[in-house]
N, C-alpha and C positions, 0 to 999 in steps of 0.2 A: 195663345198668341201666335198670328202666322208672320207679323213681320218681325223678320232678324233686328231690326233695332229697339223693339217693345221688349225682346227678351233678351239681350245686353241691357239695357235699361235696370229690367228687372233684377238679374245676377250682380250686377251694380250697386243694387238701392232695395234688398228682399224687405220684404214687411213678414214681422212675425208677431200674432198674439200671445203675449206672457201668460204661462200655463195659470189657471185656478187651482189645482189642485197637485200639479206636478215641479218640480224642479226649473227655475228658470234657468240656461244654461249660457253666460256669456260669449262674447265673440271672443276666437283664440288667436285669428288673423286680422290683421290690419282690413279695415273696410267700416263700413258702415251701413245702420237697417234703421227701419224705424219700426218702433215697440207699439202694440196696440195694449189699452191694459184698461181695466174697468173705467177709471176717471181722465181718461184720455191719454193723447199720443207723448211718445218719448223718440229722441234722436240717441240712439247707441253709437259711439262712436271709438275705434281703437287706430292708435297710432303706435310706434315704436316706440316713443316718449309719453304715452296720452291714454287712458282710458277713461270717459266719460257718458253717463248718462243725464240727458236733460229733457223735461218736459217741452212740448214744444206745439202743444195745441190739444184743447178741449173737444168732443166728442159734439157734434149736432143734432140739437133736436132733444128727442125724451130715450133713446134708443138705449136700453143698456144690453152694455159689452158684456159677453159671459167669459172675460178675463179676470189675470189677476191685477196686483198691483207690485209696483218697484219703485225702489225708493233712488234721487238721484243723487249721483256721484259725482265725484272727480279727483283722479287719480292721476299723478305725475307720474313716471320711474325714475327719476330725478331726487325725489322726495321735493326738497323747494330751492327756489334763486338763490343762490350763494349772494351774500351781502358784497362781496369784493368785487363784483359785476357791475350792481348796482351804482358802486360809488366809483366805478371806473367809466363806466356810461355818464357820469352827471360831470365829471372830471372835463372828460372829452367837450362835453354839449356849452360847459361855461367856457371854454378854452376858442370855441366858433361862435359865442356872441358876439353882438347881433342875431347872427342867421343860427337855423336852425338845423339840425344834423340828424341823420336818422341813423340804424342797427339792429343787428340783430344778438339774440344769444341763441347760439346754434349746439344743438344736441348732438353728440357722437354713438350714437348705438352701439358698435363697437368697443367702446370704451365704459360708455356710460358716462362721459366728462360734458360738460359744459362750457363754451367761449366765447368772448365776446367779439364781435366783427362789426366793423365802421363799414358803412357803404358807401362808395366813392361817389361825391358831390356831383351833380352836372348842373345844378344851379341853385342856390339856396339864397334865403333872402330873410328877416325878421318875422314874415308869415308862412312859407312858403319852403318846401324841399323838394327836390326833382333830384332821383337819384339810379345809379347802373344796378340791378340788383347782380351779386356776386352768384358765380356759379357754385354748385356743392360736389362733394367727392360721393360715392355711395356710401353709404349709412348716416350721413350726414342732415340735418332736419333742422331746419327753424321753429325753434320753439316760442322763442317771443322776438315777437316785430316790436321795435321800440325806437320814436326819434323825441325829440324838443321840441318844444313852443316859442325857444329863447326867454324871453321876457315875459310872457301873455302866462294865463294861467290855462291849466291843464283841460282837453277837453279832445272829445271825439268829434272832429268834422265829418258834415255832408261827404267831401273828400277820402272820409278814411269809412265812412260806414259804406260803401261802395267799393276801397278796397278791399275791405274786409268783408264781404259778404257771400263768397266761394270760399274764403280760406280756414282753414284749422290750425290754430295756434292762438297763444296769451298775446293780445297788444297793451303795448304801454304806451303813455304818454308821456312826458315830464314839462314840466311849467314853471315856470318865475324862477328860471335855470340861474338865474344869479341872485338870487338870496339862501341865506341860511338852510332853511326847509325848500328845498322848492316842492311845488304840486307834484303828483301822481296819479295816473288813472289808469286801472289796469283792469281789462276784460277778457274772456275767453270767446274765443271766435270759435263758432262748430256751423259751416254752411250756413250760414243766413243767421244763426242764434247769435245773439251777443249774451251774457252772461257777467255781470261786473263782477269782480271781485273786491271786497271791501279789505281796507286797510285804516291802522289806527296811524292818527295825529301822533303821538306820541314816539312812533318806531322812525327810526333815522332817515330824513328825506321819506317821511310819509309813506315811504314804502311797503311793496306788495304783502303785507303781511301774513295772510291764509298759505303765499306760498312764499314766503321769502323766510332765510336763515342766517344767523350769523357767521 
């Protein structure tokens, strides 16, 4: 490659095929590649808080890869959402009914602690949030993007698959913020992938089960 931007590019976003016969060997720095592997592509992806692999497209045609294969993950260094987050974010979201209120829970590398953080409103309405995002100190990371629907139930908008489609991080949802259970919908965002994460009826406020804790 002779132009400098095809090879930043590359250094950026390397493509590696997962060995057949050898040792696959994880990423050890923060960045991301995509995996080639007998049954098609994988997004490797490692954050501070994050390491994940996920399928991310099938192979064209009758071509076989003389790869291997990897099986996909997802690994918090968190382990999972402290429950007392949860019920502090839903706390908040019924307290600005009506309107709907967004946050994050922000990761400290340094620490390894997790907190929740409200982001200051510039205009919110019963469908609708427009909001500052808060600057971060170093080591600091948004682990989950999460606001309310108020009233309405749980659901990823046009609106949010657009935000979310450069970002890496878990988005939550929350729904029908004034009853009992309210909705839930929590997915992992990796560059363009979305990834749901499923949770049972039954765990408190419907919540993130796979990563959530008491």
């Amino acid at each position: 490659m002779s132009d400098p931007r095809d090879v930043a590019l590359a250094k950026s976003f390397p493509i590696l095929g997962v060995p057949r016969f050898g040792t696959f060997e994880p990423l050890t720095t923060n960045g991301q590649r995509l995996l080639v592997t007998a049954s098609g592509f994988f997004l490797e992806v490692r954050r501070d808080w994050l390491y994940a692999v996920q399928p991310c497209g099938i192979p064209l045609g009758m071509v076989k890869y003389p790869f291997g294969e990897i099986l996909p993950v997802t690994q918090l260094s968190f382990g999972k959402i402290p429950r007392a987050l949860v019920e502090q974010f839903i706390a908040i979201a019924r307290n600005a009914l009506p309107n709907e209120v967004a946050g994050a829970i922000v990761f400290h590398a340094n620490t390894g602690k997790l907190e929740l953080r409200i982001f200051e409103s510039l205009q919110a309405s019963k469908a609708h949030v427009r909001y500052a995002m808060p600057s971060l100190a170093p080591g600091e990371h948004i682990a989950v993007d999460i606001h309310s629907h108020g009233d309405m139930p749980a659901f990823f908008s046009a609106v949010d698959d657009k935000d979310d489609s450069s970002a890496t991080k878990l988005a939550a949802v929350v729904g029908c913020v004034g009853k009992d259970q309210p909705d839930v919908e929590v997915r992992l965002c990796l560059s363009g992938l979305f990834i749901p994460i499923h949770y049972a009826q039954e765990q408190l406020n419907h919540a993130f089960t796979s990563l959530y804790s008491e």
